[in-house]
N, CA, C and O atoms as a MOPAC input file, in Angstrom:
PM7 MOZYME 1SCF
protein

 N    -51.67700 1    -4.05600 1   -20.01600 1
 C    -52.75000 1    -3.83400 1   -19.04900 1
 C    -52.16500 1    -3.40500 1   -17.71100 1
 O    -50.97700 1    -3.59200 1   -17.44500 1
 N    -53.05700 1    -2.80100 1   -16.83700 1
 C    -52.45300 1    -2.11500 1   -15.89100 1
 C    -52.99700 1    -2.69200 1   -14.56100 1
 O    -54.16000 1    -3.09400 1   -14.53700 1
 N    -52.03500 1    -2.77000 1   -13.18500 1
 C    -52.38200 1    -3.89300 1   -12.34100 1
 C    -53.52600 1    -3.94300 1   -11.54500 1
 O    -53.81500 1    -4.98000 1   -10.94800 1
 N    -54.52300 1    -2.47100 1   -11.43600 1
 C    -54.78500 1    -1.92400 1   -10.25200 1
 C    -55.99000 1    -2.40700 1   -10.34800 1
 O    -56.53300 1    -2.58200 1   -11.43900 1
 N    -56.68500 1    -2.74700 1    -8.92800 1
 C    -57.25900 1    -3.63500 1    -8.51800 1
 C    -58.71000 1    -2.44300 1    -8.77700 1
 O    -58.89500 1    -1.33400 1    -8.27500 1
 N    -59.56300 1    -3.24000 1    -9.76700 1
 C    -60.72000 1    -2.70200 1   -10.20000 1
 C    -61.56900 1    -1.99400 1    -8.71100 1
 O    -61.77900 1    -0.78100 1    -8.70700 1
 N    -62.07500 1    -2.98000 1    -7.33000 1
 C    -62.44100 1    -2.87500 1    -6.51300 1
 C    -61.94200 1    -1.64500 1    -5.33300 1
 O    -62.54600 1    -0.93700 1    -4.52700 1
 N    -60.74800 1    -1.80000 1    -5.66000 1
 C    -60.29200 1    -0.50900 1    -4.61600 1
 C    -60.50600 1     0.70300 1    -5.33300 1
 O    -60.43700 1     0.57900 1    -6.55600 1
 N    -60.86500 1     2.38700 1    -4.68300 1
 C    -61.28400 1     3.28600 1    -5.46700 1
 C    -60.97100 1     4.24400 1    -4.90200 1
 O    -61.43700 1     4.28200 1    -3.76400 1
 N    -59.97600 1     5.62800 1    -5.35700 1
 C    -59.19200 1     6.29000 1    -4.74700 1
 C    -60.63600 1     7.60100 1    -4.52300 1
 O    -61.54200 1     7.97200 1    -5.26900 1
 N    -60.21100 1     7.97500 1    -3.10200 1
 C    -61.60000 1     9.01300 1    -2.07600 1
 C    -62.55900 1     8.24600 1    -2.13200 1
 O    -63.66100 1     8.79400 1    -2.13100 1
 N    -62.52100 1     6.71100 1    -2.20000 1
 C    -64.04400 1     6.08000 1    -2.16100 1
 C    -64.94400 1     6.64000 1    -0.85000 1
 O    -66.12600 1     6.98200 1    -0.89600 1
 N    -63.88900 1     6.64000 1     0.56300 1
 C    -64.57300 1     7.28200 1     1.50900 1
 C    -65.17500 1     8.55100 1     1.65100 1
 O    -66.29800 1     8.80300 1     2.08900 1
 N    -64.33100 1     9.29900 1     1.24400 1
 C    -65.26900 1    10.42400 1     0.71200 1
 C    -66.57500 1    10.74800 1    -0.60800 1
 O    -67.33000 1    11.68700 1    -0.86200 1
 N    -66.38900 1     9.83700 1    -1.00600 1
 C    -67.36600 1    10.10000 1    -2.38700 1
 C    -69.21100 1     9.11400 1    -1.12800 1
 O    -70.37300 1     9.42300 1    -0.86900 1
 N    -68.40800 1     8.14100 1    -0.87300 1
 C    -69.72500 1     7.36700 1    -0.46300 1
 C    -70.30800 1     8.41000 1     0.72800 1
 O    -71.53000 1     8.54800 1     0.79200 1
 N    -69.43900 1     9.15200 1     1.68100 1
 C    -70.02300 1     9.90700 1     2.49700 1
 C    -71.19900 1    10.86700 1     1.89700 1
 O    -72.08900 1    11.04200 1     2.72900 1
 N    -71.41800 1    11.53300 1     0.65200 1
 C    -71.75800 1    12.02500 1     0.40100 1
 C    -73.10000 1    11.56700 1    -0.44000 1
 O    -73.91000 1    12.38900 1    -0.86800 1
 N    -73.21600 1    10.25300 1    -0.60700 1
 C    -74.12600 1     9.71000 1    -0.96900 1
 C    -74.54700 1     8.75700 1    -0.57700 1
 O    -73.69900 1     7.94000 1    -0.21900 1
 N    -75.96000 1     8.36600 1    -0.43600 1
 C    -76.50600 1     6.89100 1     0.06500 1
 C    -76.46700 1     6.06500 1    -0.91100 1
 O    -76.27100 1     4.90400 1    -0.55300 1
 N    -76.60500 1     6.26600 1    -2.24100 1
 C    -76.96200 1     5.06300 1    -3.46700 1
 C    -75.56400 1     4.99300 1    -4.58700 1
 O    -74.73300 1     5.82300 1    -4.95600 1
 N    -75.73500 1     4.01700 1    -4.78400 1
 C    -74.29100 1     3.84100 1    -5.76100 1
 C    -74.52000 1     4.77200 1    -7.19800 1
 O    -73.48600 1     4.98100 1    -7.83200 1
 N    -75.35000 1     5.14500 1    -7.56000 1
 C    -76.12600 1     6.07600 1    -8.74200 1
 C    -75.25300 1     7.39500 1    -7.92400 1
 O    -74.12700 1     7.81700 1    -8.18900 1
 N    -75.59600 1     7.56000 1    -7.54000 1
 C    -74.64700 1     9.14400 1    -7.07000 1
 C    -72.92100 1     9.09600 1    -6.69400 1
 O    -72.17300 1    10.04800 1    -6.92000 1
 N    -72.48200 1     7.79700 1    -6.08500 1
 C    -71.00400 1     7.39900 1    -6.35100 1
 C    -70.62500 1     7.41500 1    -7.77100 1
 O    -69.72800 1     8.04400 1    -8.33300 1
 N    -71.67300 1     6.42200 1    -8.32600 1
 C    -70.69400 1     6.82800 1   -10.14900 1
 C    -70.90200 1     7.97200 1   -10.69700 1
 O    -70.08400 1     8.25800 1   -11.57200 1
 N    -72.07800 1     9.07300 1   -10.39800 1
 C    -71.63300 1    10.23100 1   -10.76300 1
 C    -71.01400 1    11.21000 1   -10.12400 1
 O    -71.27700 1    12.38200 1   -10.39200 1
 N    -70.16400 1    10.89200 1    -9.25100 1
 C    -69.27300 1    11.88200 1    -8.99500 1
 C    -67.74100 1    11.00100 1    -9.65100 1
 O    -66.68700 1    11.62900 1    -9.75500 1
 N    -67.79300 1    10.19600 1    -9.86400 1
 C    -66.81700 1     9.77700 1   -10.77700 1
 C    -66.49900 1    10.27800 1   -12.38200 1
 O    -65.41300 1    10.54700 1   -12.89600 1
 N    -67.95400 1    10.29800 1   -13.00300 1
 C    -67.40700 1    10.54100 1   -14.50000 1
 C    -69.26400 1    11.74400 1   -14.34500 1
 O    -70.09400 1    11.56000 1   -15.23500 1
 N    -69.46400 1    12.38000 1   -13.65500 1
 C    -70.46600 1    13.62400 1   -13.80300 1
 C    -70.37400 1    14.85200 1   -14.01300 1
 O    -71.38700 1    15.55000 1   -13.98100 1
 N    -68.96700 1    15.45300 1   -14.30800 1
 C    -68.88300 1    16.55500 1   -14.84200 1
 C    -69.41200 1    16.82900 1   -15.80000 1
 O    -70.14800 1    16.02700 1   -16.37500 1
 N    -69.15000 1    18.20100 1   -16.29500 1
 C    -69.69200 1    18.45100 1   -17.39100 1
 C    -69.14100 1    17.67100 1   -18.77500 1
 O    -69.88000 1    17.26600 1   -19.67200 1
 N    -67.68800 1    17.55300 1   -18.74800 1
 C    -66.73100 1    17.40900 1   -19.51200 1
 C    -65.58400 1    16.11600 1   -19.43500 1
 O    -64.54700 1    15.96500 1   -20.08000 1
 N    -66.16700 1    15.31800 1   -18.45300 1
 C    -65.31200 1    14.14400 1   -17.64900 1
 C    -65.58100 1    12.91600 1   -18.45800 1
 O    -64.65900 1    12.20100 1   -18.85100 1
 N    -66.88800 1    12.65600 1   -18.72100 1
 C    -67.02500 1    11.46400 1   -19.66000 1
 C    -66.78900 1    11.46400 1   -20.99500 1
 O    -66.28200 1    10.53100 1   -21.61800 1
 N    -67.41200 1    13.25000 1   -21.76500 1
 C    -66.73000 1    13.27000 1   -23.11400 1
 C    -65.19900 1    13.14200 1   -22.96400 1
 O    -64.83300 1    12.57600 1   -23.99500 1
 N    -64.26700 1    13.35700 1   -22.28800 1
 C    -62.62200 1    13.16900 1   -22.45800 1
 C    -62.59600 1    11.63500 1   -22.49900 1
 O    -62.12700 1    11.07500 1   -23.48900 1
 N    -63.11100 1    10.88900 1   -21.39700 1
 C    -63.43600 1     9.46000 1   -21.38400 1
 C    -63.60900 1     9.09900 1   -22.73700 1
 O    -62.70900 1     8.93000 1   -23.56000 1
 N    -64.69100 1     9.00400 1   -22.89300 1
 C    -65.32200 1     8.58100 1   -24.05500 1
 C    -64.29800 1     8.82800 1   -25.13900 1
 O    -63.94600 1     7.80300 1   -25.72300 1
 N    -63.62000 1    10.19600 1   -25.62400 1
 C    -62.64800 1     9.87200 1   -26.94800 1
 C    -61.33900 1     9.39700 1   -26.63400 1
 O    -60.55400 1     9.32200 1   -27.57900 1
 N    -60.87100 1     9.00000 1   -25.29200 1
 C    -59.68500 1     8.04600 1   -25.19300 1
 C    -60.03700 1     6.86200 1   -25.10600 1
 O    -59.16000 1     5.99800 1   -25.12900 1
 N    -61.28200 1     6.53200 1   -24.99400 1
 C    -61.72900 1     4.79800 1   -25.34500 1
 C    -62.01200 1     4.50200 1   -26.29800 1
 O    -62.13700 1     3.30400 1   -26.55300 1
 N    -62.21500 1     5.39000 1   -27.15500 1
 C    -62.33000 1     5.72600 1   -28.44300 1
 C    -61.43300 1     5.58900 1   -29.43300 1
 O    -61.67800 1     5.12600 1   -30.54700 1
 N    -59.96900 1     6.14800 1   -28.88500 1
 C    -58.98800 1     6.39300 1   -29.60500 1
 C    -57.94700 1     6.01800 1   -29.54300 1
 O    -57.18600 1     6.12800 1   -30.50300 1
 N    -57.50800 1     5.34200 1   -28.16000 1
 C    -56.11400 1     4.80600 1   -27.64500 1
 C    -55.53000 1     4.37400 1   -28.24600 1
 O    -55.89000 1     3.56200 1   -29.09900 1
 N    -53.83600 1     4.92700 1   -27.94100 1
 C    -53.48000 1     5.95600 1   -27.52500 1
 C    -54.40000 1     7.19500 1   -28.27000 1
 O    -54.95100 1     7.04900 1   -29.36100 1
 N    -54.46600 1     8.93000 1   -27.13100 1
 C    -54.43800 1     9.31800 1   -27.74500 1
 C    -53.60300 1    10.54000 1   -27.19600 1
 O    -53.15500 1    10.39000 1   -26.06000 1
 N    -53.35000 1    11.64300 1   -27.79400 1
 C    -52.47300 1    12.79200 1   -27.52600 1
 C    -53.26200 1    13.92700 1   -27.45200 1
 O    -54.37700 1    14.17300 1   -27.91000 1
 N    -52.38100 1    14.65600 1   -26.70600 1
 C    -53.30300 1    16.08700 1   -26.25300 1
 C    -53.49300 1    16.20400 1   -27.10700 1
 O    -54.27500 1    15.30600 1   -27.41700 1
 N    -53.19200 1    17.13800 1   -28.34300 1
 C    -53.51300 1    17.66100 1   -29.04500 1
 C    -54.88300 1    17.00600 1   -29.89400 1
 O    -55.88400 1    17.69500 1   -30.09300 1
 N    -54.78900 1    15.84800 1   -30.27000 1
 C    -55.89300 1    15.28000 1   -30.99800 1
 C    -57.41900 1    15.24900 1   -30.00600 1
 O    -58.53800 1    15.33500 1   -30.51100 1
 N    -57.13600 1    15.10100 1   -28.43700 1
 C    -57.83100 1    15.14000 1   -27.88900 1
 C    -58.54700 1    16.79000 1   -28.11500 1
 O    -59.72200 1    16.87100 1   -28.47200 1
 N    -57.98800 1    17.63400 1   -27.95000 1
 C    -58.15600 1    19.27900 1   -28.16200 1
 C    -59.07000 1    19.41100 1   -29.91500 1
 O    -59.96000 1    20.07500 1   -30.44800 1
 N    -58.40400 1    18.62900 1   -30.14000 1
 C    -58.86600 1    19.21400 1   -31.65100 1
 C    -60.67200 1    17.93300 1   -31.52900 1
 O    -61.71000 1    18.52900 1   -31.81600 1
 N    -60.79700 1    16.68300 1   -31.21000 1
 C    -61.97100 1    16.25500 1   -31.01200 1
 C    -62.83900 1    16.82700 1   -29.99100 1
 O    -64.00200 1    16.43300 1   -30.08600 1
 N    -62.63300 1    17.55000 1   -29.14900 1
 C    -63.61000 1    18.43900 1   -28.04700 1
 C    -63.40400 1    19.88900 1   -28.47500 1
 O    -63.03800 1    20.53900 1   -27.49600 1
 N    -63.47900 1    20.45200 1   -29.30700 1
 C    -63.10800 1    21.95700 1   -29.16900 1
 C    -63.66400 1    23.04500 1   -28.91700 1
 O    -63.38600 1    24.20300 1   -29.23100 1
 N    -64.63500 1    22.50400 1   -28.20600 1
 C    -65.19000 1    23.88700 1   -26.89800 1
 C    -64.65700 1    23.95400 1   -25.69300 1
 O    -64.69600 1    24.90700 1   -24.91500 1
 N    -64.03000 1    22.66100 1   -25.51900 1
 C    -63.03200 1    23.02000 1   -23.94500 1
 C    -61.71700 1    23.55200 1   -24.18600 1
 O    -60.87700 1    23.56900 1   -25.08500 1
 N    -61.90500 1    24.04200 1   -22.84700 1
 C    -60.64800 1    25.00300 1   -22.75800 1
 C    -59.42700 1    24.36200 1   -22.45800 1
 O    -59.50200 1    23.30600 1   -21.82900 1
 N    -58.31500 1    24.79100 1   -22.78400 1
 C    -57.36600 1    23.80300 1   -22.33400 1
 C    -57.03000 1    24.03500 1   -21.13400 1
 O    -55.80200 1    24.07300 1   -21.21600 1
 N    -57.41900 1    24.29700 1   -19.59400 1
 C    -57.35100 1    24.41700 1   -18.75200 1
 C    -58.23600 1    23.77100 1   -17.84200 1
 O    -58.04000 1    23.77800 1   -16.62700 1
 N    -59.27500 1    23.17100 1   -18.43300 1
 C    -60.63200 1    22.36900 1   -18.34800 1
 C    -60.06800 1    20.82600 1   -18.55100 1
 O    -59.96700 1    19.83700 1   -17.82600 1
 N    -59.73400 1    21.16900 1   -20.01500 1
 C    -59.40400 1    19.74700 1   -20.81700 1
 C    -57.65000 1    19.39300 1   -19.36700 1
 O    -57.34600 1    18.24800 1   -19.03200 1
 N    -57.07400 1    20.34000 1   -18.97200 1
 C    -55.81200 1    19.55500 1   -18.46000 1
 C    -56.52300 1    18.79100 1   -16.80000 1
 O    -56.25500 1    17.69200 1   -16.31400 1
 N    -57.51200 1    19.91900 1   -16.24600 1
 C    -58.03100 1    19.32600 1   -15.35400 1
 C    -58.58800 1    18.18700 1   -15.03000 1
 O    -58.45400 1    17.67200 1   -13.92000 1
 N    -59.25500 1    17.70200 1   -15.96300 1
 C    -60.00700 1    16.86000 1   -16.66300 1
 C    -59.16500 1    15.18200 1   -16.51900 1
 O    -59.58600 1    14.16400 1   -15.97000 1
 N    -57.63500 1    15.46600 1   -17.37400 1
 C    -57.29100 1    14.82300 1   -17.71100 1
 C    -56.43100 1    14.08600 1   -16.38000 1
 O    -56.02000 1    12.92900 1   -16.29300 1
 N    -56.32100 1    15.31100 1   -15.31300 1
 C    -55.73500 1    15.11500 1   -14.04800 1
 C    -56.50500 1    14.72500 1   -12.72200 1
 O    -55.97000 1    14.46300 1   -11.64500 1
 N    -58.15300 1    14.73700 1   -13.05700 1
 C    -59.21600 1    13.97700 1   -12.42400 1
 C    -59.19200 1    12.40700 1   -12.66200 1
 O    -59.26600 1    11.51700 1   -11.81300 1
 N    -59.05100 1    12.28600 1   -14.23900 1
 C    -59.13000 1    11.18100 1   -14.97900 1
 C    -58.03800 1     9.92300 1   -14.21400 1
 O    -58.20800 1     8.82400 1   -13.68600 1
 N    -56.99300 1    10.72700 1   -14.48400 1
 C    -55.89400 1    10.44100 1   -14.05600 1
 C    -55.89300 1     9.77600 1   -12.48100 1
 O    -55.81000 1     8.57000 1   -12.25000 1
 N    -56.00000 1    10.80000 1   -11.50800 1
 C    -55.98700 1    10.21800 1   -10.25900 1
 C    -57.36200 1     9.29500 1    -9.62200 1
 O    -57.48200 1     8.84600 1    -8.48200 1
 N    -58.45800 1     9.18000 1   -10.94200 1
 C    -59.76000 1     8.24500 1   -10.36000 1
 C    -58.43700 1     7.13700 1   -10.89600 1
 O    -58.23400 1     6.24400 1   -10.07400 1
 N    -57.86400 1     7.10600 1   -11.69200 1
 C    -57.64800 1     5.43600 1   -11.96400 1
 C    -58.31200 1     4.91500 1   -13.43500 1
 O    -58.25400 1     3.78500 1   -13.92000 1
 N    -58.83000 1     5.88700 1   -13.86700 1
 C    -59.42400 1     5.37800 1   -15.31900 1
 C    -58.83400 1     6.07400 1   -16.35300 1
 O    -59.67000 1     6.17300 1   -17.25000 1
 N    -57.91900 1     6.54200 1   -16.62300 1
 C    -56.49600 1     6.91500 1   -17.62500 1
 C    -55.13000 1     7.01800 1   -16.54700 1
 O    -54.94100 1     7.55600 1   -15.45600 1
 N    -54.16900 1     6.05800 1   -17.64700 1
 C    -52.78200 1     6.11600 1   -17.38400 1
 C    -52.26300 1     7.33200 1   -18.55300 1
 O    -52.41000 1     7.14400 1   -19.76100 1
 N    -51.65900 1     8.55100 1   -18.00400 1
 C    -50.95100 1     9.20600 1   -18.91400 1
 C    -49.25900 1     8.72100 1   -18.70600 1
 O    -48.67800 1     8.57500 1   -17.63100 1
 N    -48.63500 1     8.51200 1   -20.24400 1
 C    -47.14800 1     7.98700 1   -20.91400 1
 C    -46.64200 1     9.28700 1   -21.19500 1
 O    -47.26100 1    10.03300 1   -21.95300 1
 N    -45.59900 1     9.62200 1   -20.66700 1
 C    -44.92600 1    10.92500 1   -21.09300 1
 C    -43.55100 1     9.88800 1   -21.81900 1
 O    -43.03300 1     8.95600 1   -21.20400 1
 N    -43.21000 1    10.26300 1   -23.03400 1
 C    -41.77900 1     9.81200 1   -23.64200 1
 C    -40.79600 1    10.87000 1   -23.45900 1
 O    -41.06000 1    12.07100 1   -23.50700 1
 N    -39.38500 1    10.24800 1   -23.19900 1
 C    -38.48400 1    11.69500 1   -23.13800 1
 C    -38.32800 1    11.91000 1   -24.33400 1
 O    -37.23700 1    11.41100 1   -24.61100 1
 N    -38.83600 1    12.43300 1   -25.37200 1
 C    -38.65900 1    12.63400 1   -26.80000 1
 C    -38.45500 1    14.44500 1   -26.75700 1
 O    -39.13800 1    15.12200 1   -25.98900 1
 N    -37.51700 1    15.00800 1   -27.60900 1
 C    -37.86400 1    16.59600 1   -27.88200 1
 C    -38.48800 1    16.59900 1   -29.33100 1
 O    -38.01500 1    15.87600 1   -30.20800 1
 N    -39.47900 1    17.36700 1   -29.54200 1
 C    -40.51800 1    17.67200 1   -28.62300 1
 C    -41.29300 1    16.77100 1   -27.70100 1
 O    -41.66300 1    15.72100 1   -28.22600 1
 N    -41.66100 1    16.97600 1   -26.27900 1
 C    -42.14000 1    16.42200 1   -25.60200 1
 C    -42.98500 1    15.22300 1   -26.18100 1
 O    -43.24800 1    15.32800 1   -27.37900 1
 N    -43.39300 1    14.25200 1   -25.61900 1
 C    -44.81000 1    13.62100 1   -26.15800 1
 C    -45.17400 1    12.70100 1   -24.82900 1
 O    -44.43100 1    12.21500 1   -23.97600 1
 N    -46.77500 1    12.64900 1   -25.01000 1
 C    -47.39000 1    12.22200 1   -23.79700 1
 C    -49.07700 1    11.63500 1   -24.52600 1
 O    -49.99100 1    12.30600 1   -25.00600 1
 N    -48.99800 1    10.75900 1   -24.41500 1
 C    -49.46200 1     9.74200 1   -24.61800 1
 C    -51.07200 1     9.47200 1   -23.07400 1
 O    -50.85900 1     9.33300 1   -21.87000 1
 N    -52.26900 1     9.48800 1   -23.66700 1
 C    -53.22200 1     9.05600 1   -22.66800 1
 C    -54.04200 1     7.52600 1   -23.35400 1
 O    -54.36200 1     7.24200 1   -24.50800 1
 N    -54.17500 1     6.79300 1   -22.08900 1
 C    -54.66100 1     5.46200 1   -22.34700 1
 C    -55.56500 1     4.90900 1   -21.26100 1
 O    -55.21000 1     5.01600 1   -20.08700 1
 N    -56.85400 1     4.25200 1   -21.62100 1
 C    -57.98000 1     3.93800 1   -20.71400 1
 C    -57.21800 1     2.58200 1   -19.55400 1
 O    -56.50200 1     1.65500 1   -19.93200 1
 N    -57.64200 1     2.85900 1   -18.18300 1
 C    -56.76100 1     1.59200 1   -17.74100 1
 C    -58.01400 1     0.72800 1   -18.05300 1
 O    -58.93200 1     0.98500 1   -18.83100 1
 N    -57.78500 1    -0.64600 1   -17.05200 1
 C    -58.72500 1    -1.52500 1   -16.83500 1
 C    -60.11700 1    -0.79900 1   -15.98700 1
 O    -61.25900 1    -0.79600 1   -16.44700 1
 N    -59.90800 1    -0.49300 1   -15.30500 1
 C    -61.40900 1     0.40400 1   -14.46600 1
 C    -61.61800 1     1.55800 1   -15.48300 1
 O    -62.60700 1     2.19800 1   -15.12700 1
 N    -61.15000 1     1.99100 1   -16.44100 1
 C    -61.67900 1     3.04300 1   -17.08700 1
 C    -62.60800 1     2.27400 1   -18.59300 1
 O    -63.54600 1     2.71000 1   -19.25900 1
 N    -61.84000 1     1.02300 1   -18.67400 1
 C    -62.37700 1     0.26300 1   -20.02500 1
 C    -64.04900 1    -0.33000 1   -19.38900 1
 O    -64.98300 1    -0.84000 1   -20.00700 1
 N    -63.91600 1    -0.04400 1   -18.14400 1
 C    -65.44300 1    -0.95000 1   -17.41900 1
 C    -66.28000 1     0.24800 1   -17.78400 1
 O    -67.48500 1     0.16800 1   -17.54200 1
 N    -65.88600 1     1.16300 1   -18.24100 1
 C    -66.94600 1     2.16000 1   -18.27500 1
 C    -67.39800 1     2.86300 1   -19.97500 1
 O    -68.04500 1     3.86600 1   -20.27800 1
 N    -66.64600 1     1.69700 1   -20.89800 1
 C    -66.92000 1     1.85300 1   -22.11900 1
 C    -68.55000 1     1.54600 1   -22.33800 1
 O    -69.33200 1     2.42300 1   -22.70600 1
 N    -68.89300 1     0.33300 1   -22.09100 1
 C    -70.30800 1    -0.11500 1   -22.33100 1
 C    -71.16200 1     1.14500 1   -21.93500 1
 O    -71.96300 1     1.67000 1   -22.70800 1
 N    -70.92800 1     1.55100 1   -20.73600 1
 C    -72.35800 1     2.43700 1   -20.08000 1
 C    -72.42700 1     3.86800 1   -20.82000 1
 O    -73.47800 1     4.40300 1   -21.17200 1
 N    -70.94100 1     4.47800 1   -21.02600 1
 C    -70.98800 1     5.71200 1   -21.94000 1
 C    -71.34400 1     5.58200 1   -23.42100 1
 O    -71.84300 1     6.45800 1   -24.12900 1
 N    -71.01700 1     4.39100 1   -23.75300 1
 C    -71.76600 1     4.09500 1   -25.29200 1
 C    -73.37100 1     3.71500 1   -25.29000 1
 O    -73.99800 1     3.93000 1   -26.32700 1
 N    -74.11700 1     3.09800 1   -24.03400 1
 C    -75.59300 1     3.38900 1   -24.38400 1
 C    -76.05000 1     4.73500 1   -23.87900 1
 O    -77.17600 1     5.16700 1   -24.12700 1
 N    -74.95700 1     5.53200 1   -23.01100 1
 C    -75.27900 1     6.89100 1   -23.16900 1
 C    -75.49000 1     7.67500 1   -24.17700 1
 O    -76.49900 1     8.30600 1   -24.49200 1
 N    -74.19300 1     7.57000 1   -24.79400 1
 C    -74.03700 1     7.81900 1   -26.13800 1
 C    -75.32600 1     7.57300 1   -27.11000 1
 O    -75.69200 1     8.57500 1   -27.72500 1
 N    -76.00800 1     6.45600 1   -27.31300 1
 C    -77.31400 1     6.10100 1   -27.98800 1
 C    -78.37700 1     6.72300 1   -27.26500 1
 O    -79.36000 1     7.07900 1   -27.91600 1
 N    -78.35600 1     6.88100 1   -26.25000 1
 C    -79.49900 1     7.44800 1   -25.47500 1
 C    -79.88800 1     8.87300 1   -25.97500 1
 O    -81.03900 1     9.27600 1   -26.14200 1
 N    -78.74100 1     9.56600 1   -26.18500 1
 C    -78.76700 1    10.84000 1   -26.28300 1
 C    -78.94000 1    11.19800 1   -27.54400 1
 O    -79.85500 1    12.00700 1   -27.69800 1
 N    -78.01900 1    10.66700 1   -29.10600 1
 C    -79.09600 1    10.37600 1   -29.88500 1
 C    -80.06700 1    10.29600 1   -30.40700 1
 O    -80.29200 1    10.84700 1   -31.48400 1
 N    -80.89800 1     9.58300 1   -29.76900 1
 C    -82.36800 1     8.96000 1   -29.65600 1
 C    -83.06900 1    10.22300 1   -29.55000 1
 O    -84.00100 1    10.60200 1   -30.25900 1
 N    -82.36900 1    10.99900 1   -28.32300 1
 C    -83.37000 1    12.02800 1   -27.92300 1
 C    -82.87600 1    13.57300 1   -28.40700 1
 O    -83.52400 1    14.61900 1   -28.44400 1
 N    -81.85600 1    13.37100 1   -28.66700 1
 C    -81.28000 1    15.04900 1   -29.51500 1
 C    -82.18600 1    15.60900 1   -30.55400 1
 O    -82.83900 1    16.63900 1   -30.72000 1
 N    -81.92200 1    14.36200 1   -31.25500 1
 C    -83.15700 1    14.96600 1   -32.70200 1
 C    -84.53100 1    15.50600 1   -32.54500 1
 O    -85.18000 1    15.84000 1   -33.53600 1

């Protein structure tokens, strides 16, 4: 598990400037188009690896998907593991503030569901 203090939140000052209600702070956290599906299959899957990640989303681009993973990354809700192995390998994993956000994307997940069909 990883140490970082759930409560502190990296650009919190900037994200809250831009909004009055906490409903608009968490979506600029995971409101992209493409930010919660990456979420969602590394909470899903941990560990998981680029590539498997690429091959479970495969309408994003991998230039999307690296962005993505480098948003992810600096909110604090994935730790990426690079091993010195040849060939490379790099490893993505949900921290503790990214696992708080399993519950809400899985009744998303049902929500949408419900209403796709």
């Amino acid at each position: 598990m990883d140490n970082d203090n759930i409560n502190e939140f990296p650009n919190k000052r900037k994200r809250q400037k831009d909004f009055n209600c906490s409903l608009g702070f968490a979506m600029t956290v995971i409101g992209s188009k493409w930010r919660a599906i990456v979420l969602w299959h590394i909470l899903k899957s941990n560990p998981i690896r680029y590539g498997q990640l690429k091959k479970s989303i495969p309408k994003i681009s991998h230039k999307v998907l690296s962005q993505e993973l480098k948003n992810l990354e600096n909110d604090s809700l994935i730790n990426r593991i690079s091993y010195a192995t040849i060939p490379p390998k790099v490893e993505y994993l949900p921290t503790d503030r990214g696992k708080t956000l399993e519950y809400i994307l899985s009744e998303l997940c049902l929500w949408g569901k419900e209403y796709m069909d």
